[in-house]
N, C-alpha and C positions, 0 to 999 in steps of 0.2 A: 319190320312188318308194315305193310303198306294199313295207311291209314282207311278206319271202315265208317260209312257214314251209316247214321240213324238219325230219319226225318222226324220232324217235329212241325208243328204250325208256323213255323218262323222260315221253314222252306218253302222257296218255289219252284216250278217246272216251268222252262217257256221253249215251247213247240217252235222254231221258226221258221215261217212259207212252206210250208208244205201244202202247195197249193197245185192244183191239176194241171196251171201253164208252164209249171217246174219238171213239169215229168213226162216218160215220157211219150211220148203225140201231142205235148200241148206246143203251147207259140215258143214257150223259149227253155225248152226240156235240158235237163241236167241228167245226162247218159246213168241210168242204174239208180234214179232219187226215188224211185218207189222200193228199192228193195231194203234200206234204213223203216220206213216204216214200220214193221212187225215188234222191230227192237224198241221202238220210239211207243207202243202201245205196250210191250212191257213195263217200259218207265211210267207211260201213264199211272198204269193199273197200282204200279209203287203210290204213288201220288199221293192215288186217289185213298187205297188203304190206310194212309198217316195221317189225311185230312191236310193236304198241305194243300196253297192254292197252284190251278195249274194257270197257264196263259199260251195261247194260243197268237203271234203275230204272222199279218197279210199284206203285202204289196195289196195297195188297194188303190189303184192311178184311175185319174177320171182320160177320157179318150184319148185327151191332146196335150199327154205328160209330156216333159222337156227330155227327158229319159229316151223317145220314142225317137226312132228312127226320119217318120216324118215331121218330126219338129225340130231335124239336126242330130238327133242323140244317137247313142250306139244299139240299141235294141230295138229289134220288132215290137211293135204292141201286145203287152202281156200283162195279165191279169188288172183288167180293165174294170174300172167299178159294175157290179152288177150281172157281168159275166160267167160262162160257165167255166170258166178257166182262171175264175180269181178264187173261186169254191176251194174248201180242203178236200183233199184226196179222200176219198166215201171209206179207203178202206182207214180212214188216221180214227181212232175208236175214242174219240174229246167227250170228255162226259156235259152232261144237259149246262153243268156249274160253270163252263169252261170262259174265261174272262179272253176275250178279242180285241187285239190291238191292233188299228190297220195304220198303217202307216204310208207314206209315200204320194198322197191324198193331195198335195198343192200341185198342180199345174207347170207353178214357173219355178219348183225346186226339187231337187235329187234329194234322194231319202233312205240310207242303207240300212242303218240301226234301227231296231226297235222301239227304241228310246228317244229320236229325232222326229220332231214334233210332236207327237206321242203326249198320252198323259200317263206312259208305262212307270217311270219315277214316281208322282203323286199317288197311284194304284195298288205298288210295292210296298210305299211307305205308310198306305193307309191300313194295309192290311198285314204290318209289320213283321213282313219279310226282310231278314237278315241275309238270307243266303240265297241264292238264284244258280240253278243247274239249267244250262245250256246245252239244246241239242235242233237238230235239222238243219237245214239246206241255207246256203251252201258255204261251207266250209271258210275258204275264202271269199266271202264276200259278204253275204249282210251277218252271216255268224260271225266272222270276227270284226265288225264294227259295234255289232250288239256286246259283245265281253269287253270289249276295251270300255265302250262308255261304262256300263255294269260296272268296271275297276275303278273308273275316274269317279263314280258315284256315290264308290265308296260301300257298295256289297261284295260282301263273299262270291267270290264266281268259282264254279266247277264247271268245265267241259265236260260233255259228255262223249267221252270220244267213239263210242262203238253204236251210237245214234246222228254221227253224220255224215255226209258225203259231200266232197270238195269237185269244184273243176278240173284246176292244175292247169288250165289253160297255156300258161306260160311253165315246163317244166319245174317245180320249186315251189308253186303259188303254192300248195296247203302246207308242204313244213313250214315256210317264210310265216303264215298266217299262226300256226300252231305255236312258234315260237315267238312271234310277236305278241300274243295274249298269254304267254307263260311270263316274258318279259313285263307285263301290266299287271301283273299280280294272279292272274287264273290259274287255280290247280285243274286236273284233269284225272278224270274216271271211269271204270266201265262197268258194268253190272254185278264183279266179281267185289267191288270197292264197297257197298252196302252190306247194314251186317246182315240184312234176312235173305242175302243171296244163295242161301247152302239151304235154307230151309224153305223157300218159296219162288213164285213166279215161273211156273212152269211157262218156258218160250213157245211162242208161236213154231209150229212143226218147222215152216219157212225158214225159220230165223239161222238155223243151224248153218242149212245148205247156204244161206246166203252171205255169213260170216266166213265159211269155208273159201267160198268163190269169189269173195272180195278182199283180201287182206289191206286193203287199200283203206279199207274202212276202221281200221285198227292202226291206223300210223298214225306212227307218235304214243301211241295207248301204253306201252311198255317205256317208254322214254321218260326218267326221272330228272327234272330238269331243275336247278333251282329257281327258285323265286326272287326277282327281283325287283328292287323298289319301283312302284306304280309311274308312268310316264303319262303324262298328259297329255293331248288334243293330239294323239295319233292317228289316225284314221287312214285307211285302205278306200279311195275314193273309186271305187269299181259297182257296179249292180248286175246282179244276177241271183236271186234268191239270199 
Protein backbone atom coordinates (compact mmCIF):
# COMPACT_ATOMS: atom_id res chain seq x y z
CA UNK A 1 0.00 0.00 0.00
CA UNK A 2 1.50 3.08 -1.18
CA UNK A 3 2.28 5.36 1.61
CA UNK A 4 -0.64 8.33 2.49
CA UNK A 5 0.47 11.49 3.84
CA UNK A 6 -1.36 13.72 6.51
CA UNK A 7 -0.09 17.50 6.80
CA UNK A 8 0.67 18.90 9.94
CA UNK A 9 2.58 22.25 10.84
CA UNK A 10 5.87 20.69 10.42
CA UNK A 11 5.08 20.57 6.58
CA UNK A 12 5.88 22.71 3.93
CA UNK A 13 4.85 23.67 0.20
CA UNK A 14 7.47 25.41 -1.89
CA UNK A 15 6.00 26.75 -5.33
CA UNK A 16 8.96 27.00 -7.68
CA UNK A 17 9.27 30.00 -10.42
CA UNK A 18 6.25 29.93 -11.55
CA UNK A 19 6.73 33.12 -12.93
CA UNK A 20 5.20 34.71 -16.35
CA UNK A 21 8.96 34.71 -18.14
CA UNK A 22 8.54 30.76 -17.68
CA UNK A 23 5.41 30.48 -19.60
CA UNK A 24 4.28 30.78 -22.27
CA UNK A 25 4.85 34.48 -24.28
CA UNK A 26 7.35 35.39 -21.73
CA UNK A 27 11.35 35.77 -22.53
CA UNK A 28 12.20 32.18 -21.68
CA UNK A 29 8.78 30.13 -21.82
CA UNK A 30 8.91 26.41 -20.86
CA UNK A 31 6.35 24.92 -23.68
CA UNK A 32 2.84 23.74 -21.48
CA UNK A 33 4.28 25.50 -17.81
CA UNK A 34 0.98 27.17 -17.38
CA UNK A 35 -0.96 24.14 -17.51
CA UNK A 36 0.73 22.32 -14.04
CA UNK A 37 -0.77 25.35 -12.37
CA UNK A 38 -4.37 24.30 -11.62
CA UNK A 39 -2.82 21.15 -9.98
CA UNK A 40 -0.16 23.35 -8.11
CA UNK A 41 -3.48 25.48 -6.66
CA UNK A 42 -4.97 22.36 -5.47
CA UNK A 43 -1.94 21.67 -3.44
CA UNK A 44 -2.08 25.07 -2.32
CA UNK A 45 -5.53 25.03 -1.09
CA UNK A 46 -4.20 21.42 0.77
CA UNK A 47 -1.71 23.79 2.50
CA UNK A 48 -3.34 26.04 3.34
CA UNK A 49 -6.49 23.82 5.12
CA UNK A 50 -3.63 22.01 7.53
CA UNK A 51 -2.12 25.49 8.27
CA UNK A 52 1.17 24.38 6.96
CA UNK A 53 3.68 27.01 5.78
CA UNK A 54 3.56 27.43 2.02
CA UNK A 55 6.76 29.29 0.15
CA UNK A 56 6.70 30.62 -2.90
CA UNK A 57 10.57 30.88 -4.81
CA UNK A 58 11.60 33.60 -7.86
CA UNK A 59 14.51 34.11 -10.23
CA UNK A 60 14.78 37.46 -9.33
CA UNK A 61 18.05 38.80 -11.54
CA UNK A 62 18.99 42.43 -11.51
CA UNK A 63 19.52 43.49 -15.43
CA UNK A 64 23.12 42.55 -16.05
CA UNK A 65 22.97 38.76 -14.56
CA UNK A 66 26.02 36.56 -15.58
CA UNK A 67 23.23 34.10 -16.60
CA UNK A 68 22.22 36.63 -19.55
CA UNK A 69 23.07 36.16 -22.82
CA UNK A 70 24.60 39.68 -22.97
CA UNK A 71 27.07 39.18 -20.26
CA UNK A 72 28.30 35.70 -22.16
CA UNK A 73 25.66 33.40 -20.41
CA UNK A 74 23.21 31.03 -22.11
CA UNK A 75 19.80 32.89 -21.61
CA UNK A 76 17.96 35.77 -22.83
CA UNK A 77 17.08 38.15 -20.21
CA UNK A 78 14.44 36.76 -18.04
CA UNK A 79 12.74 37.59 -15.05
CA UNK A 80 14.51 40.76 -14.31
CA UNK A 81 13.99 42.43 -10.97
CA UNK A 82 10.94 44.60 -10.97
CA UNK A 83 9.57 43.30 -14.17
CA UNK A 84 6.40 42.04 -15.47
CA UNK A 85 7.83 38.99 -16.33
CA UNK A 86 9.53 38.13 -12.92
CA UNK A 87 5.63 38.37 -11.42
CA UNK A 88 3.84 34.88 -10.60
CA UNK A 89 1.45 33.75 -13.02
CA UNK A 90 -1.98 35.87 -11.73
CA UNK A 91 -3.62 32.70 -12.36
CA UNK A 92 -0.96 30.69 -9.29
CA UNK A 93 -3.87 31.36 -6.31
CA UNK A 94 -0.65 32.01 -3.21
CA UNK A 95 -2.54 33.10 -0.27
CA UNK A 96 -1.89 36.99 1.30
CA UNK A 97 0.61 34.48 4.16
CA UNK A 98 2.63 33.31 1.15
CA UNK A 99 6.55 33.48 2.35
CA UNK A 100 8.95 34.60 -1.14
CA UNK A 101 12.10 33.59 -1.62
CA UNK A 102 14.01 35.26 -4.67
CA UNK A 103 16.78 33.96 -5.42
CA UNK A 104 19.36 34.41 -8.16
CA UNK A 105 19.76 38.34 -7.11
CA UNK A 106 23.84 38.51 -7.43
CA UNK A 107 24.89 39.88 -10.58
CA UNK A 108 28.37 37.92 -10.78
CA UNK A 109 26.69 34.51 -9.74
CA UNK A 110 24.34 31.63 -11.14
CA UNK A 111 21.76 30.67 -8.88
CA UNK A 112 19.50 27.30 -9.49
CA UNK A 113 18.18 26.28 -6.02
CA UNK A 114 16.11 27.73 -3.81
CA UNK A 115 18.27 27.43 -1.12
CA UNK A 116 21.49 29.19 -2.87
CA UNK A 117 22.04 32.30 -1.32
CA UNK A 118 18.70 32.36 0.04
CA UNK A 119 17.68 32.51 3.67
CA UNK A 120 15.06 29.54 2.58
CA UNK A 121 17.30 27.09 5.23
CA UNK A 122 17.06 29.70 8.30
CA UNK A 123 13.19 30.29 7.23
CA UNK A 124 12.30 26.44 7.25
CA UNK A 125 14.14 25.91 10.24
CA UNK A 126 12.55 28.75 12.01
CA UNK A 127 9.25 27.83 11.51
CA UNK A 128 10.11 24.05 12.14
CA UNK A 129 9.57 22.45 9.09
CA UNK A 130 10.45 18.96 8.99
CA UNK A 131 9.25 18.02 5.77
CA UNK A 132 9.21 20.08 2.39
CA UNK A 133 6.90 19.02 -0.73
CA UNK A 134 8.28 20.00 -3.87
CA UNK A 135 6.62 21.20 -6.97
CA UNK A 136 6.88 23.60 -10.26
CA UNK A 137 9.00 24.54 -12.86
CA UNK A 138 11.24 23.25 -14.20
CA UNK A 139 11.71 19.86 -13.58
CA UNK A 140 15.25 19.53 -14.65
CA UNK A 141 16.60 22.46 -13.52
CA UNK A 142 16.06 24.63 -10.63
CA UNK A 143 13.59 21.80 -9.26
CA UNK A 144 16.04 19.28 -9.04
CA UNK A 145 18.74 21.46 -7.66
CA UNK A 146 16.25 22.74 -4.95
CA UNK A 147 15.50 18.64 -3.76
CA UNK A 148 19.07 17.79 -3.77
CA UNK A 149 20.06 20.74 -1.55
CA UNK A 150 16.60 19.96 0.64
CA UNK A 151 18.32 16.15 0.95
CA UNK A 152 21.88 17.44 1.69
CA UNK A 153 20.03 19.70 4.50
CA UNK A 154 18.81 17.02 5.88
CA UNK A 155 14.57 17.58 5.26
CA UNK A 156 12.27 15.16 4.31
CA UNK A 157 11.66 15.89 0.58
CA UNK A 158 8.66 14.76 -1.41
CA UNK A 159 8.26 15.51 -5.15
CA UNK A 160 5.34 16.40 -6.16
CA UNK A 161 5.23 14.66 -9.44
CA UNK A 162 1.73 15.55 -11.04
CA UNK A 163 2.59 19.63 -10.21
CA UNK A 164 5.53 19.63 -12.49
CA UNK A 165 6.77 20.17 -15.86
CA UNK A 166 10.41 19.41 -17.24
CA UNK A 167 12.19 20.60 -20.41
CA UNK A 168 13.91 17.40 -21.52
CA UNK A 169 15.89 19.45 -23.71
CA UNK A 170 18.32 16.87 -24.12
CA UNK A 171 16.06 13.58 -24.67
CA UNK A 172 16.60 11.83 -20.78
CA UNK A 173 16.98 15.46 -18.95
CA UNK A 174 13.64 14.84 -16.62
CA UNK A 175 14.14 10.81 -15.95
CA UNK A 176 18.00 11.63 -15.37
CA UNK A 177 16.69 14.52 -13.07
CA UNK A 178 13.85 12.23 -11.30
CA UNK A 179 16.19 9.67 -10.59
CA UNK A 180 18.92 11.71 -9.39
CA UNK A 181 16.77 13.24 -6.35
CA UNK A 182 15.32 9.70 -5.68
CA UNK A 183 19.08 8.83 -5.51
CA UNK A 184 19.46 11.95 -2.59
CA UNK A 185 17.02 10.69 -0.68
CA UNK A 186 13.35 12.24 -2.18
CA UNK A 187 10.27 10.20 -2.10
CA UNK A 188 7.69 11.29 -4.74
CA UNK A 189 3.78 11.89 -4.91
CA UNK A 190 0.74 12.85 -6.32
CA UNK A 191 -2.50 13.83 -5.14
CA UNK A 192 -3.89 10.20 -4.83
CA UNK A 193 -0.77 9.86 -1.98
CA UNK A 194 -2.56 12.26 0.85
CA UNK A 195 -5.12 10.78 2.95
CA UNK A 196 -7.96 13.53 2.41
CA UNK A 197 -7.53 12.81 -1.39
CA UNK A 198 -10.92 10.49 -1.67
CA UNK A 199 -12.80 12.92 0.57
CA UNK A 200 -11.64 16.54 -0.74
CA UNK A 201 -10.24 18.95 -3.20
CA UNK A 202 -12.45 19.09 -5.84
CA UNK A 203 -9.75 19.80 -8.99
CA UNK A 204 -9.97 22.76 -10.97
CA UNK A 205 -12.40 21.75 -14.09
CA UNK A 206 -8.82 22.30 -16.25
CA UNK A 207 -7.02 20.00 -14.33
CA UNK A 208 -8.52 16.78 -15.84
CA UNK A 209 -8.18 17.59 -19.56
CA UNK A 210 -4.85 18.67 -18.86
CA UNK A 211 -3.52 15.50 -16.94
CA UNK A 212 -5.15 13.59 -19.87
CA UNK A 213 -3.07 15.51 -22.46
CA UNK A 214 0.03 15.48 -20.81
CA UNK A 215 1.22 12.19 -19.57
CA UNK A 216 4.38 13.70 -19.58
CA UNK A 217 3.44 15.32 -16.50
CA UNK A 218 2.98 12.05 -14.60
CA UNK A 219 6.46 10.44 -15.43
CA UNK A 220 8.11 8.76 -13.11
CA UNK A 221 4.64 9.25 -10.74
CA UNK A 222 4.09 5.46 -10.84
CA UNK A 223 7.72 4.44 -10.65
CA UNK A 224 8.66 2.87 -7.23
CA UNK A 225 12.25 3.36 -6.83
CA UNK A 226 14.30 2.69 -3.88
CA UNK A 227 15.90 5.07 -1.72
CA UNK A 228 19.22 5.55 -1.55
CA UNK A 229 21.83 6.78 0.72
CA UNK A 230 21.92 10.86 0.44
CA UNK A 231 24.87 11.91 -1.97
CA UNK A 232 26.36 15.25 -1.47
CA UNK A 233 27.24 18.37 -3.48
CA UNK A 234 25.46 17.07 -6.68
CA UNK A 235 24.06 19.64 -8.47
CA UNK A 236 22.65 19.90 -12.27
CA UNK A 237 24.53 23.10 -13.09
CA UNK A 238 21.85 24.32 -15.98
CA UNK A 239 19.18 27.44 -15.51
CA UNK A 240 15.94 27.59 -16.64
CA UNK A 241 13.24 27.84 -14.05
Amino acid sequence: MNKKYTLTEQDALLVTDIQIDFLPGGALPIEGGNTIIPVVNTYIKRFEAANSPIVASRDWHPLNHISFKAQGGLWPAHCVQGTKGAEFSPALKLPKNVRVISKAADPNREAYSAFDGTNLDSELQRLGVKRLFVCGLATDYCVVNTVLDACDLGFETVVLMDALLGIDAKPGDVDRAIEEMLESGAAQATDADFSDAEEALPVEEAEVDVLAAKPSLLSGAKKKARLRPKTANRRLKTERG
